[in-house]
MMTF fields as JSON, N, C-alpha, C and O atoms, coordinates in Angstrom:
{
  "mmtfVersion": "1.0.0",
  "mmtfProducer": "UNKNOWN",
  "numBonds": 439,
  "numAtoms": 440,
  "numGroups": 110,
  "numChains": 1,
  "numModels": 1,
  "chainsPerModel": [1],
  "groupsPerChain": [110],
  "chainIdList": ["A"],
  "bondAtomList": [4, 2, 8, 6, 12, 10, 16, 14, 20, 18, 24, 22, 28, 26, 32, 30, 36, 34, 40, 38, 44, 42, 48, 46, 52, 50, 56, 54, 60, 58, 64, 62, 68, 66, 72, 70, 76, 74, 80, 78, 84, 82, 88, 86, 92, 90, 96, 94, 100, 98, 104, 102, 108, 106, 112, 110, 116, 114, 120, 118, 124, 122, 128, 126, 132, 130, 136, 134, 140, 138, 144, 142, 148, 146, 152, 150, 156, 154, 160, 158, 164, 162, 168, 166, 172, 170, 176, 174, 180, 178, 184, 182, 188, 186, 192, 190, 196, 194, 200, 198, 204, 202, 208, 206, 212, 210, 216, 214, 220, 218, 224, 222, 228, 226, 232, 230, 236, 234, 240, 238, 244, 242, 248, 246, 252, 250, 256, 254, 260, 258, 264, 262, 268, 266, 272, 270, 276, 274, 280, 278, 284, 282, 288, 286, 292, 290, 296, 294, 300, 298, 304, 302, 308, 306, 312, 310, 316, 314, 320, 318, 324, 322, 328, 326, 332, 330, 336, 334, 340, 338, 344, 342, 348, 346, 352, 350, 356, 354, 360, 358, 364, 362, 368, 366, 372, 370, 376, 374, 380, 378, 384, 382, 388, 386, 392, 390, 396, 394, 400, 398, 404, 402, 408, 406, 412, 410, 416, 414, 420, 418, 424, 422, 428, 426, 432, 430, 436, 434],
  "bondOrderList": [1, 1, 1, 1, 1, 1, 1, 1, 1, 1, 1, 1, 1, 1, 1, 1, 1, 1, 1, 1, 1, 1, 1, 1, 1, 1, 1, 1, 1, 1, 1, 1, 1, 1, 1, 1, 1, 1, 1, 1, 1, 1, 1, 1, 1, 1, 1, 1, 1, 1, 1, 1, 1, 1, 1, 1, 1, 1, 1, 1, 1, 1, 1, 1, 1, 1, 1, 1, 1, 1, 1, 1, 1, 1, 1, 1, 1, 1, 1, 1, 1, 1, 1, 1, 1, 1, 1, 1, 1, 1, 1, 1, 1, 1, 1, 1, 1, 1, 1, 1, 1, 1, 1, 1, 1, 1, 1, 1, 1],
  "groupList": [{"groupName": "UNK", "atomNameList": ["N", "CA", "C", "O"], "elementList": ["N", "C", "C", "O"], "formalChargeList": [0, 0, 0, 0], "bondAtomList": [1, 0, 2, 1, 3, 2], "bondOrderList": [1, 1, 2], "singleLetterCode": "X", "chemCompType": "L-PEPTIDE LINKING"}],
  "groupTypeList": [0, 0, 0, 0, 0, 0, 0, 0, 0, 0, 0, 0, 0, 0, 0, 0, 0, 0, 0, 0, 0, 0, 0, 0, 0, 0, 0, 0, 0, 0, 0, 0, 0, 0, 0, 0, 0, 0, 0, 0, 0, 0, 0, 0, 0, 0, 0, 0, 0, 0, 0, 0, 0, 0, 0, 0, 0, 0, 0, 0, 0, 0, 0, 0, 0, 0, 0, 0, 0, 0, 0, 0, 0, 0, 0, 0, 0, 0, 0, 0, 0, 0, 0, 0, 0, 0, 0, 0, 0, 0, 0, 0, 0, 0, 0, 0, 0, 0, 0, 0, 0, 0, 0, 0, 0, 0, 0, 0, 0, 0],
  "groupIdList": [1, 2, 3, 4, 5, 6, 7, 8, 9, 10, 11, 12, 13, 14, 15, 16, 17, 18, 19, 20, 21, 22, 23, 24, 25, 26, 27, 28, 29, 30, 31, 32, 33, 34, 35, 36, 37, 38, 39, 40, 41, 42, 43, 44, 45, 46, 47, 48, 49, 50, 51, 52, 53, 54, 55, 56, 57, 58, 59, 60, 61, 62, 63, 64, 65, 66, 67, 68, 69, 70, 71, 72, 73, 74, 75, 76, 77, 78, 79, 80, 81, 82, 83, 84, 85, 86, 87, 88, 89, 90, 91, 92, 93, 94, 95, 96, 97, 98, 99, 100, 101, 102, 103, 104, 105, 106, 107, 108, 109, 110],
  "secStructList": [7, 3, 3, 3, 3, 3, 3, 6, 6, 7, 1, 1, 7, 6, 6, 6, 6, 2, 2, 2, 2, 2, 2, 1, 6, 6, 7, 5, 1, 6, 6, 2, 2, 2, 2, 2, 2, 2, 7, 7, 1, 2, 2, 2, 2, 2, 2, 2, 2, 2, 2, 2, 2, 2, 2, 2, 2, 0, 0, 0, 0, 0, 7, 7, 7, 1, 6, 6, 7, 3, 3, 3, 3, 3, 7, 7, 3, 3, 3, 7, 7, 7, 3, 3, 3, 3, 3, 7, 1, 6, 6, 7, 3, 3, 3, 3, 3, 7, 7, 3, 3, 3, 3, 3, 3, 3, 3, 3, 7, 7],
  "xCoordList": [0.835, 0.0, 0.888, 1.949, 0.207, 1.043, 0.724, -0.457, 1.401, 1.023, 1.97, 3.159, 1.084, 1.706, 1.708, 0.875, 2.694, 2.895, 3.396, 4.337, 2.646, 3.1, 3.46, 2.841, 4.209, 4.736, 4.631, 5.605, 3.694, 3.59, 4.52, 5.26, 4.617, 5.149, 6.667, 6.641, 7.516, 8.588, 9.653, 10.048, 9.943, 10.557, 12.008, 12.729, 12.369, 13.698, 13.439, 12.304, 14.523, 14.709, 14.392, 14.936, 13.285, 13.369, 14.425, 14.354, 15.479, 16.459, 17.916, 19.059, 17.231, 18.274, 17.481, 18.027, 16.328, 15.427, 15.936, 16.108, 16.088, 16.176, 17.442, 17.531, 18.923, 19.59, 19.391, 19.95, 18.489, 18.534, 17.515, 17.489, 16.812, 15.541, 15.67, 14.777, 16.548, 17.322, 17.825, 17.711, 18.984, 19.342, 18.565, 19.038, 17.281, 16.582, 15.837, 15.63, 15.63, 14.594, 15.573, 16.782, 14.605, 14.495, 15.318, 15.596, 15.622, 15.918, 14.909, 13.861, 14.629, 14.215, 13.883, 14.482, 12.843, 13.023, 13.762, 14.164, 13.933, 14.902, 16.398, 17.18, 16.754, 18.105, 17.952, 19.017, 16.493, 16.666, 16.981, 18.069, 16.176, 16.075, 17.621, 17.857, 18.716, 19.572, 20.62, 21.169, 20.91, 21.037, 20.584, 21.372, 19.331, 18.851, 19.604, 20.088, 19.701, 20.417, 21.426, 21.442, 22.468, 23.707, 24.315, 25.47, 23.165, 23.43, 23.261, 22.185, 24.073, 23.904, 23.352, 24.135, 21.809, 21.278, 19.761, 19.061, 19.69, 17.809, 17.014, 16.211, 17.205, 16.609, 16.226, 15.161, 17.409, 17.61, 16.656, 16.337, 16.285, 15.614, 14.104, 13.354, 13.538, 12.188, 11.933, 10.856, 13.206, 12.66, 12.326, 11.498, 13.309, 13.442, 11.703, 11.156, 11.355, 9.445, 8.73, 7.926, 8.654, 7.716, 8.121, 7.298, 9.146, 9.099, 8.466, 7.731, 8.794, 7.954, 6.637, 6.064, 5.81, 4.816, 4.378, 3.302, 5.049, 4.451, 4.055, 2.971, 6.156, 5.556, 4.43, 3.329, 4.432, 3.055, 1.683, 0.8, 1.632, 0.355, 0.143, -0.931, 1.332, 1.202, 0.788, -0.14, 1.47, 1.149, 0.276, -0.442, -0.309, -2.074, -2.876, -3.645, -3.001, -4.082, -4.238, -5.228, -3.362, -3.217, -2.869, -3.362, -1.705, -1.664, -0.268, 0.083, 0.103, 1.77, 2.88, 2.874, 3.835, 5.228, 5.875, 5.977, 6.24, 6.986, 8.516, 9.145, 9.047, 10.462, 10.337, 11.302, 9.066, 8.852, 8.619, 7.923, 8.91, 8.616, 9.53, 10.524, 9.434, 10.689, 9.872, 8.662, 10.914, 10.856, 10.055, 11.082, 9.434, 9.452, 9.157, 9.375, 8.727, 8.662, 9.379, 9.123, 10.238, 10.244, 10.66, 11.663, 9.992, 9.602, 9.994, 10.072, 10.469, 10.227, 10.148, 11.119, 9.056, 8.415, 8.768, 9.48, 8.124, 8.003, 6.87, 5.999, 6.799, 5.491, 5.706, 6.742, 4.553, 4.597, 5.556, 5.713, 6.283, 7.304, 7.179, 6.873, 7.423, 7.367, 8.133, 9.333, 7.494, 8.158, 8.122, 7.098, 9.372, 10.14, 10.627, 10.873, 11.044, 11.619, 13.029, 12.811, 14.459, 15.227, 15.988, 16.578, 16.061, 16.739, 17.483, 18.113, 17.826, 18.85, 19.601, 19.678, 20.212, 20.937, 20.106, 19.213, 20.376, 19.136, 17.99, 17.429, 17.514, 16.019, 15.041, 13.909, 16.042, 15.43, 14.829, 14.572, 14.56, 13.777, 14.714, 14.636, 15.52, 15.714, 15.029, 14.445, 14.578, 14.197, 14.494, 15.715, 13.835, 14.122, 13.231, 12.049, 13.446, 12.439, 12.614, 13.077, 12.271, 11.827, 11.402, 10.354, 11.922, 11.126, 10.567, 11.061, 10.0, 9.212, 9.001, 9.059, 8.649, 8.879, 7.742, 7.02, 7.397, 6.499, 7.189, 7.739, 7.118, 7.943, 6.803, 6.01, 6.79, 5.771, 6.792, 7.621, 6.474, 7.579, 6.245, 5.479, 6.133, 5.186, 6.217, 7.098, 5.807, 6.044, 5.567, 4.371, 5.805, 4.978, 5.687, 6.914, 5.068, 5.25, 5.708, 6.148, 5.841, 6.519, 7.876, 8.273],
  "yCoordList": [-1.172, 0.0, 1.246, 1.388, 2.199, 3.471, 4.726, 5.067, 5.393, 6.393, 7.92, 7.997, 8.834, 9.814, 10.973, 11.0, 11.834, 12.893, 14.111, 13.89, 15.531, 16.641, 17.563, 17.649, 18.371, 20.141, 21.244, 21.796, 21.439, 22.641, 24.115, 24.166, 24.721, 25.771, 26.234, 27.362, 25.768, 25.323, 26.733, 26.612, 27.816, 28.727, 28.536, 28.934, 27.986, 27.169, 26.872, 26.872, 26.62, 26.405, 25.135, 24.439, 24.552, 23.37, 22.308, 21.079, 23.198, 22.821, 22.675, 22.253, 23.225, 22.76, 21.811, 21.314, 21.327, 20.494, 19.005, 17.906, 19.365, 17.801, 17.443, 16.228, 18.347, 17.332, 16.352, 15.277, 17.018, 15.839, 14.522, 13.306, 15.454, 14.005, 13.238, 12.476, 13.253, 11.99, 11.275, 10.084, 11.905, 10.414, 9.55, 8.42, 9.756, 8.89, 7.861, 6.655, 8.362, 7.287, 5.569, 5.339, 4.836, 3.268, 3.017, 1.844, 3.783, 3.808, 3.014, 3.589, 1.821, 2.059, 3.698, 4.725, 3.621, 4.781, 5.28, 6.41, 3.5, 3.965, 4.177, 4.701, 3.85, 4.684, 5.545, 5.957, 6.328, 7.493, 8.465, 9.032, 8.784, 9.26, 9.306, 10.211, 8.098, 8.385, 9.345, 10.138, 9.084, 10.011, 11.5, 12.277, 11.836, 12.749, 13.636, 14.736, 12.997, 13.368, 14.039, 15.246, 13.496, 13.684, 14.889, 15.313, 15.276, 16.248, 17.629, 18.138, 18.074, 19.961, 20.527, 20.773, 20.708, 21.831, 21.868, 21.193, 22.924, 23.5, 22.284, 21.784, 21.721, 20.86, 19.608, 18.992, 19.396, 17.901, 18.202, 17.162, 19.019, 19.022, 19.127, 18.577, 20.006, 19.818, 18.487, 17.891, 18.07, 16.527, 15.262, 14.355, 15.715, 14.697, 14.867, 14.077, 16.142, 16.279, 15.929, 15.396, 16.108, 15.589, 13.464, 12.69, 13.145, 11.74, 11.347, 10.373, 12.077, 11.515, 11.561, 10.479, 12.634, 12.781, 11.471, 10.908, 11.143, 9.573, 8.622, 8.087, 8.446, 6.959, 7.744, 7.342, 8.738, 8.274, 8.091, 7.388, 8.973, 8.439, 7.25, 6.712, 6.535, 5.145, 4.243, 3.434, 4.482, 3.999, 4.423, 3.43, 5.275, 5.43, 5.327, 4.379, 5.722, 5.206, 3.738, 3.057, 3.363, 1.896, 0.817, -0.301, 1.25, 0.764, -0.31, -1.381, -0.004, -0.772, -0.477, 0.49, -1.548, -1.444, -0.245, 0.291, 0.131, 1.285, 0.849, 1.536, -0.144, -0.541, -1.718, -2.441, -1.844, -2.339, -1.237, -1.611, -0.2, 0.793, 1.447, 1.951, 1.576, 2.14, 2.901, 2.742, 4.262, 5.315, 5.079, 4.526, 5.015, 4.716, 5.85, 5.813, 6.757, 7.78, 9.243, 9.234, 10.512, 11.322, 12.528, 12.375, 13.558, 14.616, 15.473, 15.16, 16.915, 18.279, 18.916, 18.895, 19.596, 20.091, 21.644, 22.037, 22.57, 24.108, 24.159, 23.493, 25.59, 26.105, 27.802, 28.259, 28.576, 29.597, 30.312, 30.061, 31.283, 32.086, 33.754, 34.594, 33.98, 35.429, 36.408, 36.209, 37.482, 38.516, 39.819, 40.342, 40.317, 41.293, 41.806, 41.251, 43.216, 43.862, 44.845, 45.254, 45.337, 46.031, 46.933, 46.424, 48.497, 49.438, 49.165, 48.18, 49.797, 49.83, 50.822, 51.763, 51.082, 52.183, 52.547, 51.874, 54.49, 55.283, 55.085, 55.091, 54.801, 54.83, 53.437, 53.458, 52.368, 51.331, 50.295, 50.762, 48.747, 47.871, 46.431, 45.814, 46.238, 44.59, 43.88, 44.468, 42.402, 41.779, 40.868, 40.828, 40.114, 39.152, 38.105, 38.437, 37.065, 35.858, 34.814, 33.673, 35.334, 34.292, 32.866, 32.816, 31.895, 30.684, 29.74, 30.123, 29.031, 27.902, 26.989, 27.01, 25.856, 24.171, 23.623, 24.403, 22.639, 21.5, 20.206, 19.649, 19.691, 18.025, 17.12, 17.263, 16.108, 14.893, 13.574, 13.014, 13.276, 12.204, 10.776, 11.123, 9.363, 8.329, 6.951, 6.5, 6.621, 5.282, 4.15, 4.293, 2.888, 1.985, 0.608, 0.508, -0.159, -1.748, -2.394, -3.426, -2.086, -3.589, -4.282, -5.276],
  "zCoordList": [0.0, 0.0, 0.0, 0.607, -0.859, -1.181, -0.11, -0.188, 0.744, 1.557, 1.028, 0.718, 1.073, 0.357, 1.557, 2.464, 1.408, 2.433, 1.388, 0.625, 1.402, 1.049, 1.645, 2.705, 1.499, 2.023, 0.972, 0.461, 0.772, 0.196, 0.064, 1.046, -0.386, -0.49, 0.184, 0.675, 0.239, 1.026, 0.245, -0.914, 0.973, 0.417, 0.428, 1.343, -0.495, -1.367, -2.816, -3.292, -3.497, -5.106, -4.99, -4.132, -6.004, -6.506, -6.891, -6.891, -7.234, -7.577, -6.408, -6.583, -5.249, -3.908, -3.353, -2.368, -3.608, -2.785, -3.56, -3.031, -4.857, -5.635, -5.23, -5.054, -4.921, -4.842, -3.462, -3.242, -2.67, -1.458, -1.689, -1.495, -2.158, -2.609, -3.369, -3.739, -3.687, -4.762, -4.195, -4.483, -2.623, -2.0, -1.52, -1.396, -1.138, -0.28, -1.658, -1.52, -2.482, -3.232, -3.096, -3.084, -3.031, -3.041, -1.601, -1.352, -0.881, 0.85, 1.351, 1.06, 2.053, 3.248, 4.041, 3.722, 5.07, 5.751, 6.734, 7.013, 7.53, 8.509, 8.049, 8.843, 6.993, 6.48, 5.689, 5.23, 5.063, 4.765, 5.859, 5.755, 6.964, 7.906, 8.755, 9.556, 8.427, 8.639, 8.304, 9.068, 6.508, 5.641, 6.014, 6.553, 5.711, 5.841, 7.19, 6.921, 8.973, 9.746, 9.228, 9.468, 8.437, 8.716, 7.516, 7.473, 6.588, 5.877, 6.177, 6.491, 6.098, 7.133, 5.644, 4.727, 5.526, 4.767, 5.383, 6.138, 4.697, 5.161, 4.711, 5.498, 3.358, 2.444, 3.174, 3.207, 3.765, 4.435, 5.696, 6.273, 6.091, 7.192, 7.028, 7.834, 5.73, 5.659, 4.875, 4.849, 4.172, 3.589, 4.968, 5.065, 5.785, 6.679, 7.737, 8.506, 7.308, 8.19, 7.996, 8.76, 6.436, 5.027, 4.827, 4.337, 5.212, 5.389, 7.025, 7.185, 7.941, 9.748, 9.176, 9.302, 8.462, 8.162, 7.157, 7.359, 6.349, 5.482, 6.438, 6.669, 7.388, 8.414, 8.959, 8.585, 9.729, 10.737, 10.244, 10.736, 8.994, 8.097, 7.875, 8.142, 7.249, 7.105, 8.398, 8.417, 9.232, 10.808, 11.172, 11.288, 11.494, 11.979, 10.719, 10.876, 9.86, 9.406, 8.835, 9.098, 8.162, 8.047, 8.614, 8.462, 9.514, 10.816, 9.878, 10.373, 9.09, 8.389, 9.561, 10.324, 9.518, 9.88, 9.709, 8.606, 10.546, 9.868, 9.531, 8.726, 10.061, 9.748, 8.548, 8.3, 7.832, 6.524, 5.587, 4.642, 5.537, 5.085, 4.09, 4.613, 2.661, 1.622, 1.131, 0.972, 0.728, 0.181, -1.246, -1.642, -2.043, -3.155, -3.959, -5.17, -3.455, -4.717, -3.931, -2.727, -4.385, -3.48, -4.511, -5.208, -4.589, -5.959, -5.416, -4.228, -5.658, -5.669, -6.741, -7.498, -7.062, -7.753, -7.543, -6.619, -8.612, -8.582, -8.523, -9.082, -7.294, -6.818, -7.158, -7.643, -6.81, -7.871, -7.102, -5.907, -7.766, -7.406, -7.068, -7.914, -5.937, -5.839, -6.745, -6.936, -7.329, -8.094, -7.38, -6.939, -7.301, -6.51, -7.213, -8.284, -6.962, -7.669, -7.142, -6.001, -7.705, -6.971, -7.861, -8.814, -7.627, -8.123, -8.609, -8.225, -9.632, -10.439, -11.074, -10.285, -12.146, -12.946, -13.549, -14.063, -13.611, -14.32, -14.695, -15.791, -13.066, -12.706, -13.598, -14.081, -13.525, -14.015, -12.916, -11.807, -13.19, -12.003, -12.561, -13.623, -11.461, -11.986, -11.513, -10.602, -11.63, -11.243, -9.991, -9.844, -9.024, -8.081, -8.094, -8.006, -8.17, -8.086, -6.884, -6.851, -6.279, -4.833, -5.246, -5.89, -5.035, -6.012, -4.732, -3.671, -4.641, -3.658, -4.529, -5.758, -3.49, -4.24, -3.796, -3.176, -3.905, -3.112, -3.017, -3.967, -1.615, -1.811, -1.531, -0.6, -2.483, -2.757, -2.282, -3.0, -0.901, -1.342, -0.709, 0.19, -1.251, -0.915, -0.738, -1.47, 0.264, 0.998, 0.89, 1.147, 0.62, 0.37, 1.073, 1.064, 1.517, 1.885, 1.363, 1.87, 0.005, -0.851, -0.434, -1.041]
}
């Protein structure tokens, strides 16, 4: 059985979120969660919330093992991006793009 856990709007680059969510796919959880520990970034830490959040879904509502439990799917996606703006030379506007992600990551028994 497939259990899915999201985080919405996670103010980080899609693209700093994927390199962590790549280590964990086809992990077990209890050695993603290890992994995940031992990496010093922001990334590694909301991935590592967004996975407690799968097991315990998986564990209360279905009531699965949680130490039978592998990573099987784990995404970050782009979510919409803030547009900002900052001074520039002779009274022009550069741009700033604040970007946000979403992490999809699902757990399953097999």
């Amino acid at each position: 059985m497939e259990v899915l856990s999201i985080t919405k709007n996670v103010r980080m680059s899609a693209q700093k979120m994927r390199e962590v969510v790549r280590q964990i796919q086809g992990l077990s959880t209890t050695a993603a969660m290890a992994v995940l520990a031992i990496i010093p970034r922001k990334s590694a830490r909301v991935v590592s919330k967004t996975l407690k959040s799968a097991i315990a879904n998986a564990e209360h509502n279905h009531r699965l093992n949680p130490a039978k439990l592998i990573v099987k799917e784990a995404v970050a996606g782009t979510a919409t991006t803030l547009k900002r703006v900052t001074p520039k030379a002779r009274g022009s506007m550069g741009p700033i793009l604040k970007r946000n992600c979403h992490v999809r990551i699902v757990v399953s028994d097999l």
